[in-house]
Every structure is written in structure tokens, then in C-alpha cells.
N, C-alpha and C positions, 0 to 999 in steps of 0.2 A: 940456343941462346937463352937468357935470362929474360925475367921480364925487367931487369934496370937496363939491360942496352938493348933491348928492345925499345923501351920508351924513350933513352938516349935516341935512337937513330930515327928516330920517329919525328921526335923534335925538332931535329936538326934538319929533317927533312922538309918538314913544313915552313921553318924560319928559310930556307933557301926557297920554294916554293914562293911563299911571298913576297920574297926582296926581290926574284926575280920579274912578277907583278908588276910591283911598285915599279920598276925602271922601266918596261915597257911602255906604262903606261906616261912615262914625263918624255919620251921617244916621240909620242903618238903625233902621226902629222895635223890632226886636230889645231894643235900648238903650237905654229911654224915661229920659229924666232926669227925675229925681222935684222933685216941687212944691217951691216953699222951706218950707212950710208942714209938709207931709211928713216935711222935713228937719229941723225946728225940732221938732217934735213926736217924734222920735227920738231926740235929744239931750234932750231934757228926761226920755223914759221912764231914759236910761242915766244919768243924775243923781238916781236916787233912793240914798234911803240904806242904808247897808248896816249890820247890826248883825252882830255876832261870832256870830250862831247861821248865818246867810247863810253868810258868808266858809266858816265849818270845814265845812259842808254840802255848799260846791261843790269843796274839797279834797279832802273825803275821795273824794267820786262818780270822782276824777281819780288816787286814788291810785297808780295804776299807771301813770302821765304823768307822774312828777313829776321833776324836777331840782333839784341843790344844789348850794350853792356855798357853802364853808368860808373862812370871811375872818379876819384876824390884827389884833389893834388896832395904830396904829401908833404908839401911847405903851407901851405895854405889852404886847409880845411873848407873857404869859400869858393874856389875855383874846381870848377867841375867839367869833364869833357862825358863825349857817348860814341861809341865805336859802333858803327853798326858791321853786321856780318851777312852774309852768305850762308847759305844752308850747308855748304861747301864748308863752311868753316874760315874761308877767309873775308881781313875785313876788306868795308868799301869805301866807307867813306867814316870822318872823326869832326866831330862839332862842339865846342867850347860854347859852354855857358855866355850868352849874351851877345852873339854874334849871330848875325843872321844869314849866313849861307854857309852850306857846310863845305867841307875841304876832301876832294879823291884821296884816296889811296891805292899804290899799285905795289902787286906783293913783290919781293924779291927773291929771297930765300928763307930755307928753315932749318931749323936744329931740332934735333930729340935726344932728350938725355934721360939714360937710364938711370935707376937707383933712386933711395930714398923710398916713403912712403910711396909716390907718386911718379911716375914721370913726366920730364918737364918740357916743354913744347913751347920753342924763342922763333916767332915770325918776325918777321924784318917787312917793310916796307918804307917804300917811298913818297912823300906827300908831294903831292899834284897839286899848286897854287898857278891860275894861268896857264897854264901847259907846260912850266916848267920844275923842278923839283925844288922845292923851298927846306926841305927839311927829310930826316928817317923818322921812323916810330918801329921801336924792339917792342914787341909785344910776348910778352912769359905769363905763359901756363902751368899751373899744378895742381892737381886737385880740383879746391873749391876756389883755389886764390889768382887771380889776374893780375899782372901788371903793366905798366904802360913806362917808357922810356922813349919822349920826344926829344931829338936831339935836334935845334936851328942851324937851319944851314947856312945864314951869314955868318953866324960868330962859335958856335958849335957848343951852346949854352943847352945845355940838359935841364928838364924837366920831367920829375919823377910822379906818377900817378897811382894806385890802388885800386881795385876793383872796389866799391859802395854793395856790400851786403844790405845794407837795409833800404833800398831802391831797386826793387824788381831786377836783378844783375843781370840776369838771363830774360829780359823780356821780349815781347813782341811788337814794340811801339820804345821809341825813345822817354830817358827820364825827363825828361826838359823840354 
């Protein structure tokens, strides 16, 4: 034999060696995949509902995890809201400049989209007024840029919001 299919068979040898590895090891009972039933039964416990004594309960236990973000309306430059977050990344609660108590949030779902500079990261949630849902907030991420989309639940009147770069965006204490 030569020494090219020598190294040929060499190769080949090793690339089969390894892939054989690799599958062994995603085999390994280590990693049992859970029942569908398991599955089903898990999503249905994380679908109970939440009422506004929950949400402020698991807030507060967090307080010292929390993040903010200061956002600008974009009809009106004087109106300002702050989303706090989770270390988790999602938010908890949303508070409008001038109003003194703030408002739950319970997440709903999420989107991630490829492409672009950035990928782009759309939470949804629901706002908790009373114990009831008064309204959604679409929350869109990219990059450095945040945005906020509250849409009112009596009349389904949108309001559009920006993330405020020149107020601490990312902070640890609300801007207001």
C-alpha cells in the first residue's frame, strides 16, 4: 500500500471511530428522555394562573436580581415607562412615570428571529391590573435597541415606546 491510502484509510478510520463516540454518548442513560406524558403534565403545572399577590411575592424574594430599563414614548417624548426584569431575563412588573403603584406582568410567549446584524428576541406578556388582564406588552430586542408595544385591552389602542440610552438602560434601580 502507498502511503496516500494509507492515510486515506487512516482517516476514515478515525472519522468512523469518532461519530461512533459521539452517538454512544447522546445513547447514555445518563440522559433519560422524559415520557410525552411527563412532558404534558409539566406544561400544564406552568399554565396555572397567576394573580398579583404571586407575581409581587416572587419580585420582591428577587429583589436584589433585578434589572431596568427606562424607555421614552415615541409620540410624546415626556411620557416615560421602566420595565423591571428578572435575572432570568423576563419582565415583572411596568410603571409609567407619575403613577404610583406599579402594574404585574405575566410572560406569555416568545419569538427569536434570525438574521440581521443581531438577533431579535419579541416577549409577549400580559398585564395584570387587579387580577385581571387589562392589556399585552410585545417587548423586541436587538442588540443595544429595546422596544416596547403596549397594546389596551378595552379598545386595543397601541402605544409605542423606545428604550432611553441616556438613562442608565441597563440599570439596577429604576429611572424614576
Amino acid at each position: 500500500m502507498t502511503f496516500r491510502k494509507i492515510l486515506s484509510v487512516s482517516v476514515i478510520a478515525s472519522t468512523l471511530f469518532i461519530s461512533c463516540k459521539d452517538n454512544s454518548e447522546k445513547d447514555s442513560p445518563e440522559q433519560p428522555e422524559r415520557p410525552k406524558q411527563e412532558v404534558v403534565e409539566t406544561e400544564k403545572k406552568q399554565e396555572t394562573k397567576i394573580d398579583s399577590a404571586t407575581l409581587s411575592n416572587e419580585s420582591e424574594s428577587t429583589a436584589a436580581q433585578l434589572d431596568y430599563i427606562c424607555y421614552t414614548s415615541d409620540s410624546n417624548k415626556n411620557k416615560r415607562i421602566w420595565i423591571e426584569f428578572a435575572k432570568n431575563g423576563k419582565a415583572q412588573k411596568v410603571k409609567y412615570e407619575g403613577q404610583k403603584e406599579t402594574i404585574d406582568l405575566k410572560y406569555t410567549e416568545e419569538e427569536f428571529q434570525k438574521g440581521g446584524a443581531h438577533p431579535t428576541i419579541i416577549t409577549y406578556y400580559d398585564e395584570i391590573y387587579q387580577g385581571e388582564v387589562n392589556g399585552t406588552y410585545k417587548l423586541t430586542h436587538s442588540g443595544v435597541w429595546d422596544y416596547v408595544t403596549y397594546t389596551r385591552g378595552k379598545d386595543g389602542k397601541e402605544f409605542n415606546y423606545t428604550i432611553d440610552h441616556e438613562k442608565d438602560p441597563y440599570g439596577d434601580k429604576p429611572c424614576f
